[in-house]
N, C-alpha and C positions, 0 to 999 in steps of 0.2 A: 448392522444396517449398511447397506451399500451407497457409495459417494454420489452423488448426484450430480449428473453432467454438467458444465456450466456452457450455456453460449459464447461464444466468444468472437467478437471485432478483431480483427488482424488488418494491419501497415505492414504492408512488403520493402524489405529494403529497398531504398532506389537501383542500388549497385547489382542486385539480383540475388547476394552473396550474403547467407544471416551468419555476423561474427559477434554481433552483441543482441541482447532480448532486450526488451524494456516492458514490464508488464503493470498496467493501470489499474488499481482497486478502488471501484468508484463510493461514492457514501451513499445514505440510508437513504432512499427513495430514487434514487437515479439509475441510470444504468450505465454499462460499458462506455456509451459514444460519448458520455457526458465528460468522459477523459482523453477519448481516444484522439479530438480533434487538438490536443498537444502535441500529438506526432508531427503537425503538419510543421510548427516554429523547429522542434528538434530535428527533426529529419534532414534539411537540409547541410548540417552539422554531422550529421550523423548516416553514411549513406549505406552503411552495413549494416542496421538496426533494425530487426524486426521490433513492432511494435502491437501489444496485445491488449488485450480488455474487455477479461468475460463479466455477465451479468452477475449477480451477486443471487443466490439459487431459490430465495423467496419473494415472492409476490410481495408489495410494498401495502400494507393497507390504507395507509395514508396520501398515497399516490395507483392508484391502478395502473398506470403505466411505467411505473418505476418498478426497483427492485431494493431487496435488504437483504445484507450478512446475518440477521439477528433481530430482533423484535426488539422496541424499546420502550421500556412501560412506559416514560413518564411522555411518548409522540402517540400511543397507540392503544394504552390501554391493558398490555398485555401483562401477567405475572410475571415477578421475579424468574421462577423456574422456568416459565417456557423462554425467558428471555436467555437466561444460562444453557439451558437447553439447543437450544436455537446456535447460542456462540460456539458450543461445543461441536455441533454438527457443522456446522458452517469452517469450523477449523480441517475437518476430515474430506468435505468438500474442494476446499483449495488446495490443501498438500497431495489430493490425487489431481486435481487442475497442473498444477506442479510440477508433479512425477509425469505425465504425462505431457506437456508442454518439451521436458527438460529430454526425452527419450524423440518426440514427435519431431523435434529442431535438430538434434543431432548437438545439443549445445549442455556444458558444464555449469556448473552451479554459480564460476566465478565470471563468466558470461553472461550475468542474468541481475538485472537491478529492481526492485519495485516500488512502485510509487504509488503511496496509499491518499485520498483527500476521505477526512474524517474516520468516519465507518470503516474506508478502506484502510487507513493508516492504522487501526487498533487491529484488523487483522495480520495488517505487515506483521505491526512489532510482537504481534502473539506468534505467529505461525514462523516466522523467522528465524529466530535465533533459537526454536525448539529442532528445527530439521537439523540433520548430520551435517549438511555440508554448506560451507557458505555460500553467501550471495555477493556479488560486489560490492553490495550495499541497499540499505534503503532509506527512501526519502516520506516523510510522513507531513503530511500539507494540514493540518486545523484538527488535529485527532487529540487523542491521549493513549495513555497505556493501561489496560484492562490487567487488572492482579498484578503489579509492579512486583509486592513482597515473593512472589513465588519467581522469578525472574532469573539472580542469580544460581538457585537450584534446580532450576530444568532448563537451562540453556544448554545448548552444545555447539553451536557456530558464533562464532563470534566475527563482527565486520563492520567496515564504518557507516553510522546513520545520521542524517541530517534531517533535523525538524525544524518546520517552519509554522507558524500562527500567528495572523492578525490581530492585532491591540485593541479592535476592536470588536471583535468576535462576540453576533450574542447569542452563539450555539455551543458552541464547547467554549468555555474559559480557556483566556489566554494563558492562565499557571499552570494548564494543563500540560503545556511543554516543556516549564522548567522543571515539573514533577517528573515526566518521563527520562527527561537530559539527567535528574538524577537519579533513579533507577539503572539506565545505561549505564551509565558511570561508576557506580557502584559495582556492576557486573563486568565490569572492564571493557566496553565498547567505547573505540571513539567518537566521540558525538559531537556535532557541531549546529548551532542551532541560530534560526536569523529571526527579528521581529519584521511582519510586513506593516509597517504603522499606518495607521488608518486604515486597515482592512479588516472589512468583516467576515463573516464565515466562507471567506473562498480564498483564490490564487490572483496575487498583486505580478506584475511583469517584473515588478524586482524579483519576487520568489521563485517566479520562473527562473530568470538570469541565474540565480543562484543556486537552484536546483542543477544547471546546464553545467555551469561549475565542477558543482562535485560528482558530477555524471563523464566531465572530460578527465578528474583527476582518477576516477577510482573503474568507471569502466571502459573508458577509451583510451586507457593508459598503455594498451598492450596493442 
């Protein structure tokens, strides 16, 4: 079955000049722009940073005007299978979004950061460290990690990931992210992870701040 195109929101560097990617995986009902309007606090920081954020490739049915990676029974109704289903294709969708992004910019794997909130963040950390070549890194905002156990044995990039989740979170559990920091761990990623206290299912300006961090340390390094 063939990859399914994804729409995609694109931030032009200011400089004119793309030396870094920064690519947005939005969560389950939303779409691209629900991320993409982060470009506007980084960019200034950042003036050779294309900034991207395609739609996630299914209809939301809980949202008509959103979109989803993946069907999720216990928001929607849907089975187990079409839900796994759904994850599996949605994984095939983004690594040609990917291949294709990575040939379309002219730009390397270690030019290329992702930042996933929820939905997007369990496709980061799946799709990530399965591809050949690394990424600078990636940032996972209020997710978790889909099949931890199967992790260390199909990984092949390995690079540093930072997770961040709200203490307050009543969409995904916040042990959501010390479960993932140790699966990473495990599989030899460096991982470094921040609590946003008092936050619920979204992004605190601390988490940003610190997202911007390790975004200066690991892909504006060069």
């Amino acid at each position: 079955m063939a990859a399914r195109e994804l729409k995609v929101g694109r931030r032009e560097p200011t400089s004119g000049v793309v030396k870094q990617v920064v690519i947005f995986l939005h969560g389950y009902g939303a779409d691209g722009n629900d991320l993409l309007g982060l470009a506007d606090p980084l960019s200034a920081h950042m003036p050779d940073a294309l900034f991207l954020a395609p739609d996630a490739p299914e209809p939301c049915p809980n949202n008509p005007m959103g979109h989803q990676w993946f069907s999720i029974p216990r928001m929607d109704g849907s089975s187990e299978a079409e839900s796994a289903a759904g994850f599996l294709r949605a994984q095939e969708d983004l690594n040609a979004f990917l291949d294709a992004a990575l040939e379309d910019e002219g730009v390397s794997a270690e030019q290329v950061m992702l930042i996933g909130f929820s939905q997007g963040t369990m496709m980061s950390l799946q799709v990530a460290p399965r591809r050949a070549e690394p990424f600078a890194g990636v940032i996972g905002f209020s997710g978790r990690m889909l099949e931890p156990e199967r992790l260390e044995a199909e990984k092949k990039a390995v690079f540093p990931v930072l997770l961040l989740h709200g203490d307050a979170d009543p969409m995904v559990p916040y042990e959501s992210m010390g479960m993932a920091a140790d699966a990473l761990t495990q599989a030899g990623y460096p991982v470094y992870t921040y609590t946003m206290e008092g936050t619920g299912h979204g992004i605190s300006p601390e988490g940003l701040n610190t997202a911007f961090g390790f975004i200066s340390e690991f892909l504006l390094k060069s």
